[in-house]
Backbone as JSON Lines, residues from 0, in Angstrom:
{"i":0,"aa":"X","n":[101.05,69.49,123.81],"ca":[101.82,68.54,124.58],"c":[102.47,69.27,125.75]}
{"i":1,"aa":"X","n":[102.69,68.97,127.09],"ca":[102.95,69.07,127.91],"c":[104.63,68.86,127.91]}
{"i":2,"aa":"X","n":[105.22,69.05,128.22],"ca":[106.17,69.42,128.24],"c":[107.74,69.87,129.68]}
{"i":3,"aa":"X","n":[108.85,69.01,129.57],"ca":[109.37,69.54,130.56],"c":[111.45,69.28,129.97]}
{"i":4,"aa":"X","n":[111.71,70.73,129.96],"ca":[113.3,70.71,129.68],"c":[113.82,70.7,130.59]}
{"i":5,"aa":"X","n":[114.83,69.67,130.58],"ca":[116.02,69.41,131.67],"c":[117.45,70.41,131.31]}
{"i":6,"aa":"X","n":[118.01,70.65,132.49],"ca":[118.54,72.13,132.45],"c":[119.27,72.49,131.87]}
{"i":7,"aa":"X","n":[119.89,71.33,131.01],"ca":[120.89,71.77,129.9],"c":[120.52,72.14,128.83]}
{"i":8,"aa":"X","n":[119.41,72.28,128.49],"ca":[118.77,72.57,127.27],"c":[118.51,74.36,127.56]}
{"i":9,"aa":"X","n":[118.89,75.03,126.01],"ca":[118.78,76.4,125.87],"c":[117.52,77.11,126.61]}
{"i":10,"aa":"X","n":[117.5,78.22,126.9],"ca":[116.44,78.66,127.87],"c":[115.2,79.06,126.8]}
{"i":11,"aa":"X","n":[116.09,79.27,125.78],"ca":[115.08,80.21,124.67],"c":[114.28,78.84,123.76]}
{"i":12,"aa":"X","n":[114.54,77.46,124.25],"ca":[113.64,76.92,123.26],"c":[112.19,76.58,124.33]}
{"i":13,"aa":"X","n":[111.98,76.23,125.35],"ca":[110.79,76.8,126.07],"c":[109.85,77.66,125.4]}
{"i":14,"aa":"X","n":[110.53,78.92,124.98],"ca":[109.43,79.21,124.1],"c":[109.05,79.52,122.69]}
{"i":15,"aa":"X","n":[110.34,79.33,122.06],"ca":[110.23,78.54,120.75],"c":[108.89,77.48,120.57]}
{"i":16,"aa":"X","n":[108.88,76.45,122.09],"ca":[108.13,75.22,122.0],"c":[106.68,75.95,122.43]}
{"i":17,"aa":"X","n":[106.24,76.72,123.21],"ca":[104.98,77.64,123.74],"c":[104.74,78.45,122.56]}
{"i":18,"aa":"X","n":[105.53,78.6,121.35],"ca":[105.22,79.34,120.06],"c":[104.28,78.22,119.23]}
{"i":19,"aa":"X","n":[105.03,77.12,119.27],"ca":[104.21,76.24,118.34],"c":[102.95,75.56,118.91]}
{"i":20,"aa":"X","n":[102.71,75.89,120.11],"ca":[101.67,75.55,120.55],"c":[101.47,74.54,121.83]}
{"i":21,"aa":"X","n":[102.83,74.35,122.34],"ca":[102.84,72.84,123.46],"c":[103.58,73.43,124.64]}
{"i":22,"aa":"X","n":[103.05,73.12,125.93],"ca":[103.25,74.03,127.15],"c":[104.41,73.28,127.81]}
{"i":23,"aa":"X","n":[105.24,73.88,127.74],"ca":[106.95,73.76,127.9],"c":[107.0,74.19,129.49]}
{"i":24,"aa":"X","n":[107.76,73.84,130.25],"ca":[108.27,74.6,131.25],"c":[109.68,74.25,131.67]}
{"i":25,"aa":"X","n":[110.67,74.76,132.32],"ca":[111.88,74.19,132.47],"c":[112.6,73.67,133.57]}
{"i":26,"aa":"X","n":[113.64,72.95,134.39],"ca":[114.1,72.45,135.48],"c":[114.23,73.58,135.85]}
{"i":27,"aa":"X","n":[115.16,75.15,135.44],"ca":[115.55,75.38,135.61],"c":[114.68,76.93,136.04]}
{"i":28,"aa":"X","n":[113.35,76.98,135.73],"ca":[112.23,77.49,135.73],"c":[111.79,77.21,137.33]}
{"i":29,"aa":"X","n":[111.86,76.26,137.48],"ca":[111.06,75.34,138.52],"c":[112.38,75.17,140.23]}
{"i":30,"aa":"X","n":[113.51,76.15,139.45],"ca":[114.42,75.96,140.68],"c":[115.04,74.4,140.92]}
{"i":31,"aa":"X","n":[114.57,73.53,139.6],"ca":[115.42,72.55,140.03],"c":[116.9,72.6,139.26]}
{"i":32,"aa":"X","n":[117.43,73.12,138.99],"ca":[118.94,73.19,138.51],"c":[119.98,72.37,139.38]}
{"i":33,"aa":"X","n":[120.84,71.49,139.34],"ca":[121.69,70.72,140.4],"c":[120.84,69.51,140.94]}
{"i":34,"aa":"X","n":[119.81,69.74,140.59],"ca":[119.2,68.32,141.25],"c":[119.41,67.04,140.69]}
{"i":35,"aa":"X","n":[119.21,66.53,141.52],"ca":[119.65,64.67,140.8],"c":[118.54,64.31,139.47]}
{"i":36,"aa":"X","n":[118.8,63.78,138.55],"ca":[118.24,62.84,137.74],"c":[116.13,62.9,138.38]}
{"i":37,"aa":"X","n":[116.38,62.23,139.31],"ca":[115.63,61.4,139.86],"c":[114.37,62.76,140.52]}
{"i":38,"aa":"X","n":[114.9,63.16,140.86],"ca":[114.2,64.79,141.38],"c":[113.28,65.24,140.01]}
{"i":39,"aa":"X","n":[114.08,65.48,139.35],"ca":[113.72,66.29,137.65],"c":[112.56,64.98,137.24]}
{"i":40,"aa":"X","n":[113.44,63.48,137.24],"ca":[111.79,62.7,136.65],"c":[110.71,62.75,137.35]}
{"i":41,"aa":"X","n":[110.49,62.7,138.55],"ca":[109.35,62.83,139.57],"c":[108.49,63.59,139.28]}
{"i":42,"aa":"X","n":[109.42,65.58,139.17],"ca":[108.51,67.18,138.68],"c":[108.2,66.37,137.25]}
{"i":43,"aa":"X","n":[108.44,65.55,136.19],"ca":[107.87,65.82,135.34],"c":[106.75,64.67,134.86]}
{"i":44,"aa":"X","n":[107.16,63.64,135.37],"ca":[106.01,62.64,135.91],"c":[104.46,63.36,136.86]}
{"i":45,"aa":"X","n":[105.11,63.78,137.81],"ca":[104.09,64.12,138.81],"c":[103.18,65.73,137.67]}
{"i":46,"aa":"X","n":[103.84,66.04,136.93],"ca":[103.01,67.1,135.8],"c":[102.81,67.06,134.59]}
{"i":47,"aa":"X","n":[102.58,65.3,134.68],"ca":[102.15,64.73,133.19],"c":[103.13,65.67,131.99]}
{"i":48,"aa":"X","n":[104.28,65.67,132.59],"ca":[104.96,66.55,131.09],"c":[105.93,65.29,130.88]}
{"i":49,"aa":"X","n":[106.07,65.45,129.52],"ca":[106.82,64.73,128.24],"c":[108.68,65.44,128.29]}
{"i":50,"aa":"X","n":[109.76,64.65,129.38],"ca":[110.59,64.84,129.36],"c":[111.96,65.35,128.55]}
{"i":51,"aa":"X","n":[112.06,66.06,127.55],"ca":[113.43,66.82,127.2],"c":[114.91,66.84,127.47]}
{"i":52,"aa":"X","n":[115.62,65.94,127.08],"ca":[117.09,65.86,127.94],"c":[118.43,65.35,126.88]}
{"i":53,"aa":"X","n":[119.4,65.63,127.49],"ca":[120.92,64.99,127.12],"c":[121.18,64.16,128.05]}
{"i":54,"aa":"X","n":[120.69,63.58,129.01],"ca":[121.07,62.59,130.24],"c":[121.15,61.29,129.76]}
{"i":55,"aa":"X","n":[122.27,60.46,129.36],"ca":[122.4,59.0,129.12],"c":[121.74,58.32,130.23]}
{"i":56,"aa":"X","n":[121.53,58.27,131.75],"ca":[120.86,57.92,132.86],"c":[119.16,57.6,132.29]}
{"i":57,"aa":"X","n":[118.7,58.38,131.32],"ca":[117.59,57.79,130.84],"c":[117.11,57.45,129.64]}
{"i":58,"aa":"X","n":[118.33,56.85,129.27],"ca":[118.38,56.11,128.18],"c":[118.46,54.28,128.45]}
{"i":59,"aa":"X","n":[118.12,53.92,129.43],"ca":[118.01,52.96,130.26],"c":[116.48,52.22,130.03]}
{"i":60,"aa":"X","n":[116.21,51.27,128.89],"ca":[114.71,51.15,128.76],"c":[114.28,50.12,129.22]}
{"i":61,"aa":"X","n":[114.81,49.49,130.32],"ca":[114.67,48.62,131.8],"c":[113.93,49.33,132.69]}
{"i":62,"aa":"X","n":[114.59,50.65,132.48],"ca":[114.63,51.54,133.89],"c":[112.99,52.53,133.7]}
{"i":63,"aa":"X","n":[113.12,53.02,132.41],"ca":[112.09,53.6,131.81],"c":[111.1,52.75,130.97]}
{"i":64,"aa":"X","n":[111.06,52.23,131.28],"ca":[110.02,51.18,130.02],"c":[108.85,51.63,129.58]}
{"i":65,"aa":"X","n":[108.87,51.69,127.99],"ca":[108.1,52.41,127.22],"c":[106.77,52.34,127.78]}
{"i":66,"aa":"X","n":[105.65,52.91,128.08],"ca":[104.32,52.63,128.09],"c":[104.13,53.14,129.78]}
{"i":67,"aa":"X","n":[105.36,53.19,130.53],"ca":[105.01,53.17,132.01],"c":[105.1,54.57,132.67]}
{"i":68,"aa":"X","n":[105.04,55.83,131.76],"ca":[105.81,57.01,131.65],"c":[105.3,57.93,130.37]}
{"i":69,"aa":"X","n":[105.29,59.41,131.05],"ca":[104.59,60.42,130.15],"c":[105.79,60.61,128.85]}
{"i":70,"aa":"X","n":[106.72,59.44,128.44],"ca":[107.73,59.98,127.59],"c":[108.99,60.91,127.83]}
{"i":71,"aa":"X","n":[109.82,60.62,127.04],"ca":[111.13,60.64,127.09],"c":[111.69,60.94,125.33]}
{"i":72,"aa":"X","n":[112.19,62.14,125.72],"ca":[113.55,62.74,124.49],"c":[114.92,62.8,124.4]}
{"i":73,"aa":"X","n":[115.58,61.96,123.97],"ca":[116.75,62.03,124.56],"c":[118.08,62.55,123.39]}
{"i":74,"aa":"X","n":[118.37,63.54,123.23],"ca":[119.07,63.98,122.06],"c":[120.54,63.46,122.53]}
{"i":75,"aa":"X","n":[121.12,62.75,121.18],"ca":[122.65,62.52,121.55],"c":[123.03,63.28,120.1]}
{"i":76,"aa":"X","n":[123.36,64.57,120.13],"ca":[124.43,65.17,118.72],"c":[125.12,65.42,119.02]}
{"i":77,"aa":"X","n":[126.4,65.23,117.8],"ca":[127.63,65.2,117.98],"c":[128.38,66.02,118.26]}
{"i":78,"aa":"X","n":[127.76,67.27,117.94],"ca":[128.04,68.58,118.69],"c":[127.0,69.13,119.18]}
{"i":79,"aa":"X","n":[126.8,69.17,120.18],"ca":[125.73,69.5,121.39],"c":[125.52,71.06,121.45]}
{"i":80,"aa":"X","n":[125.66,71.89,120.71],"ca":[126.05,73.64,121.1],"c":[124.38,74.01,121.4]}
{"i":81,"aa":"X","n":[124.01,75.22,122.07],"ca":[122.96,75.31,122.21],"c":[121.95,75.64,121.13]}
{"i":82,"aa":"X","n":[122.67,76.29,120.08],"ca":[121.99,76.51,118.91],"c":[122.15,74.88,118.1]}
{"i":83,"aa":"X","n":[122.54,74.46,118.35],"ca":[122.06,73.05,117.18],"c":[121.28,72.05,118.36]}
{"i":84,"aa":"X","n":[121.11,72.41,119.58],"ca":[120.22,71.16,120.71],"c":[118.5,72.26,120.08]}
{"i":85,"aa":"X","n":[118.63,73.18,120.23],"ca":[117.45,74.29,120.18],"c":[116.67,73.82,118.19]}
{"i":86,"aa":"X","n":[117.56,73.79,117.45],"ca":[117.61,73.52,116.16],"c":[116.73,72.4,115.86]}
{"i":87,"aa":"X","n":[117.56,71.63,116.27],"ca":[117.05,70.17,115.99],"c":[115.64,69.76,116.75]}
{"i":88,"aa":"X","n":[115.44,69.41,118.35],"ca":[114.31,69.95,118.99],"c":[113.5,70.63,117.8]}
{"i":89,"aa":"X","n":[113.36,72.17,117.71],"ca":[112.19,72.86,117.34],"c":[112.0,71.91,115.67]}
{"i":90,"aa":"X","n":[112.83,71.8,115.16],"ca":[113.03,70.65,113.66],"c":[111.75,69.59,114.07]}
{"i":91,"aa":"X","n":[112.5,68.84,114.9],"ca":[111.4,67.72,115.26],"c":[110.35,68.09,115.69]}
{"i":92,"aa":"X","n":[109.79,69.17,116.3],"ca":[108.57,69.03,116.91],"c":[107.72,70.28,115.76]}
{"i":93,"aa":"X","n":[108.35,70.54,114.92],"ca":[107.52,70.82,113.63],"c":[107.86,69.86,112.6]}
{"i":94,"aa":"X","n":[108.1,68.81,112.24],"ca":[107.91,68.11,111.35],"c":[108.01,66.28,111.54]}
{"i":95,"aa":"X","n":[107.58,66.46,112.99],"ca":[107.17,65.05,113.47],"c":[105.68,64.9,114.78]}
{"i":96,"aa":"X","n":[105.01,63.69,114.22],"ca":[104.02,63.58,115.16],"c":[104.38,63.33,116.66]}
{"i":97,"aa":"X","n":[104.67,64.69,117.15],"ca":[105.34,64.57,118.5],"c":[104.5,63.89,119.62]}
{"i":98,"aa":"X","n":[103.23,64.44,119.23],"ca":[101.86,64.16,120.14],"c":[101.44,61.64,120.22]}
{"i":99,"aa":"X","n":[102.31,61.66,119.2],"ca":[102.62,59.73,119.61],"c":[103.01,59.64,120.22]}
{"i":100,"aa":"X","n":[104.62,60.36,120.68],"ca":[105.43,60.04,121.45],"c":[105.24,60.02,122.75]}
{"i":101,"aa":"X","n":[103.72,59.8,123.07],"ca":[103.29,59.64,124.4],"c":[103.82,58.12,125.35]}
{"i":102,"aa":"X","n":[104.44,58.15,126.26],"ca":[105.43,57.28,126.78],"c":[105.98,56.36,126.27]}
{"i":103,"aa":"X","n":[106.71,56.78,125.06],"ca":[107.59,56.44,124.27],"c":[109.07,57.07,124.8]}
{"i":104,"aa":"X","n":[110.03,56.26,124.2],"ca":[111.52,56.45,124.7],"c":[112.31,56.92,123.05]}
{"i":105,"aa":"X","n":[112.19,58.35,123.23],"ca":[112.63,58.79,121.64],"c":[113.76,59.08,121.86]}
{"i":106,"aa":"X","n":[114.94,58.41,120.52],"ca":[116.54,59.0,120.92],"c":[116.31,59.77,118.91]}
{"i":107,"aa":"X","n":[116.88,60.95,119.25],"ca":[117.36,61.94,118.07],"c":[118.74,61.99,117.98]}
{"i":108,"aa":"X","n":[119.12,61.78,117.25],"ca":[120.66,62.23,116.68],"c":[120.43,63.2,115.85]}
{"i":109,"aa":"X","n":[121.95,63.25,115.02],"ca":[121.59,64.44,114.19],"c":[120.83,64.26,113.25]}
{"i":110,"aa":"X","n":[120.77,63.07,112.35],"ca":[120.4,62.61,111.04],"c":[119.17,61.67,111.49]}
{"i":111,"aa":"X","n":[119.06,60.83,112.92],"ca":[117.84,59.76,112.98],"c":[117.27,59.89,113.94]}
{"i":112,"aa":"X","n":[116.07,59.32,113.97],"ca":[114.89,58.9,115.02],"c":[114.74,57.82,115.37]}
{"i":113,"aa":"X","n":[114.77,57.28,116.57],"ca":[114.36,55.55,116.9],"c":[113.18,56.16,118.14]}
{"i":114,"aa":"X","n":[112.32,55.39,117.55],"ca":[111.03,55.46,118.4],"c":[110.62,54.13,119.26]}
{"i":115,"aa":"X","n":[111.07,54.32,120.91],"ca":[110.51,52.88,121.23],"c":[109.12,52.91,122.19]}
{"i":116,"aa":"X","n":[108.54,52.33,121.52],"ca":[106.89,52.46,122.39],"c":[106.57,51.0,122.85]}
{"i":117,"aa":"X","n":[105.4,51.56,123.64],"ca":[105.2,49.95,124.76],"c":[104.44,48.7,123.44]}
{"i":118,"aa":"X","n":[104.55,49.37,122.4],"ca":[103.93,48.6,121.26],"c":[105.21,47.14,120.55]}
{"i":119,"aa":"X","n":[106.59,47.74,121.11],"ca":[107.77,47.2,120.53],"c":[107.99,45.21,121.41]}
């Protein structure tokens, strides 16, 4: 899976995620750090990668609508530290069929998964 972390996410799970086998790259890799929202979806649209983020801005499924888009991760935990965003991430993408979540709008918490696909 293709792959793209938005810049708040730990530097070291990039390749945590290139360990298990799915080609990660990061905003922050790519010199986009400070950029708007809108900048970051474009680089990861325009490189068929499967978006990575804490941004409530795309949690909007008007805005993103399932099916129209290489996918969307959107972690909301309750304590955000970089070792439990890195945790949970590498959790899910070894013990969930990440490779569905193809332009799907996935929200993770700590404890759940809601999966919304253009199927809903």
């Amino acid at each position: 899976m293709r792959i793209k972390l938005d810049e708040k996410l730990p530097v070291t799970l990039a390749q945590r995620l290139i360990h298990l086998g799915h080609e990660a790259d990061t905003a922050r890799d790519e010199g986009l750090c400070g950029r708007d929202d809108a900048t970051i979806w474009e680089a990861a649209q325009r490189e068929g990668r499967f978006l990575v983020t804490q941004d409530l801005d795309f949690s909007d499924i008007r805005r993103f609508l399932p099916g129209t888009h290489c996918g969307i991760l959107l972690l909301r935990l309750q304590m955000p530290g970089l070792t439990a965003l890195e945790t949970r991430v590498v959790g899910l993408f070894e013990s969930e069929d990440v490779r569905s979540w193809s332009g799907c709008l996935v929200i993770a918490t700590d404890r759940k998964l809601r999966i919304r696909s253009s199927r809903e």
